[in-house]
C-alpha positions as CSV (number, residue, x, y, z in Angstrom):
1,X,-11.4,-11.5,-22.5
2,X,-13.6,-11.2,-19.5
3,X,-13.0,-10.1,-15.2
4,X,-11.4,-11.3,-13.8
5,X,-8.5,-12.0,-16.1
6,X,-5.6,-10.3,-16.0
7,X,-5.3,-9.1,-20.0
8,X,-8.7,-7.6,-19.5
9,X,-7.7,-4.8,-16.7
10,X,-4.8,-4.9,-18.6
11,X,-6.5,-3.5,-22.0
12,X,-8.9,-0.6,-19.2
13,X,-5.5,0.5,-18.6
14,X,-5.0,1.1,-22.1
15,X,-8.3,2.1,-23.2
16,X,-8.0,5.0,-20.3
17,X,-4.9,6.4,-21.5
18,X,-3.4,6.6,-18.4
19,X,-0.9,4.9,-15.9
20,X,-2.6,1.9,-14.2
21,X,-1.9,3.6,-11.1
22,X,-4.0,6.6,-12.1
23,X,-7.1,4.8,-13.1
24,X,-9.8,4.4,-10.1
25,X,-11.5,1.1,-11.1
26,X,-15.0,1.0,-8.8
27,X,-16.7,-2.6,-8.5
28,X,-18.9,-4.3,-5.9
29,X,-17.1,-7.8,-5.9
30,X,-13.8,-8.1,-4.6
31,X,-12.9,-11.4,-7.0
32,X,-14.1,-9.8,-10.0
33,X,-13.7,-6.0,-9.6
34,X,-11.1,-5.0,-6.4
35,X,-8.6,-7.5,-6.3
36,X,-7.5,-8.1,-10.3
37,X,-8.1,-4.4,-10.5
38,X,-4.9,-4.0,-7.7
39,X,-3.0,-6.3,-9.4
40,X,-3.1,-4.6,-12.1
41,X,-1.8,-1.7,-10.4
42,X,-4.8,0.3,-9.7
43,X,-6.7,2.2,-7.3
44,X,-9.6,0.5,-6.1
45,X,-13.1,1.6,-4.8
46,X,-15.2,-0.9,-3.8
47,X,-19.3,0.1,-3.7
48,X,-21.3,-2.1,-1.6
49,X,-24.7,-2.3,-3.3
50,X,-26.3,-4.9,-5.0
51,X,-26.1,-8.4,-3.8
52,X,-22.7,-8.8,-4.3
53,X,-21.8,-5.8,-2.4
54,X,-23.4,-6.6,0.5
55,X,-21.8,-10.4,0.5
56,X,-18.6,-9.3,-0.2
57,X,-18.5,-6.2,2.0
58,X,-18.9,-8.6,4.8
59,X,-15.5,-10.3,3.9
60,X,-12.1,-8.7,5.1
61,X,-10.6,-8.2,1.7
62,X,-12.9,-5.5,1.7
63,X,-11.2,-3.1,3.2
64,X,-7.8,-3.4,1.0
65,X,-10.3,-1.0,-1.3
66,X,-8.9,2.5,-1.7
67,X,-12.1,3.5,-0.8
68,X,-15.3,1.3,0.6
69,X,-18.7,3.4,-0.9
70,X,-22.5,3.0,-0.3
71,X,-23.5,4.8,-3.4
72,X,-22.2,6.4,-6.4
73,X,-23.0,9.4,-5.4
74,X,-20.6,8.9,-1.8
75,X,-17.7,7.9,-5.2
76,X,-18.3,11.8,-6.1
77,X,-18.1,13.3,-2.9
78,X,-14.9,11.2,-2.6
79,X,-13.1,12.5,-5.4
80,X,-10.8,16.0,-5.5
C-alpha cells in the first residue's frame, strides 16, 4: 500500500488514533500528499520546498491546502 491510494491514508488515520478530520497530513505534492489526504477526510498543509513544491505550488489545487507553508518551521508557528 503506497500514496496515493486511498487504503494507505486510510491506515494514517488509524495509526494516529484520531478522527481523520483531526489529523493534519503536511506534503509538498498535491497528487500524492494534499488531495488523497482530503479525501480522506483530513486537513491538509501543503509545504512548498523541494522540487515538487515549487512545481506544484504553481498549480491552483494548491490553495485548497488548509495551509500553504515555506518551511517547517512556518507549520510550527501555524499551529495553536
Amino acid at each position: 500500500m503506497t500514496k496515493p491510494s486511498p487504503e494507505f491514508f486510510d491506515r494514517v488515520v488509524v495509526a494516529s488514533g484520531s478522527r481523520a478530520d483531526e489529523v493534519l497530513y503536511v506534503g509538498d505534492r498535491l497528487d500524492n500528499d494534499v488531495l488523497p489526504a482530503q479525501a480522506a477526510g483530513m486537513r491538509t498543509a501543503f509545504l512548498r520546498r523541494g522540487p515538487w513544491g515549487h512545481v506544484h505550488a504553481e498549480r491552483g489545487e494548491a490553495g485548497r491546502a488548509d495551509l500553504r507553508l515555506d518551511t517547517l518551521d512556518d507549520l510550527v508557528r501555524a499551529l495553536p
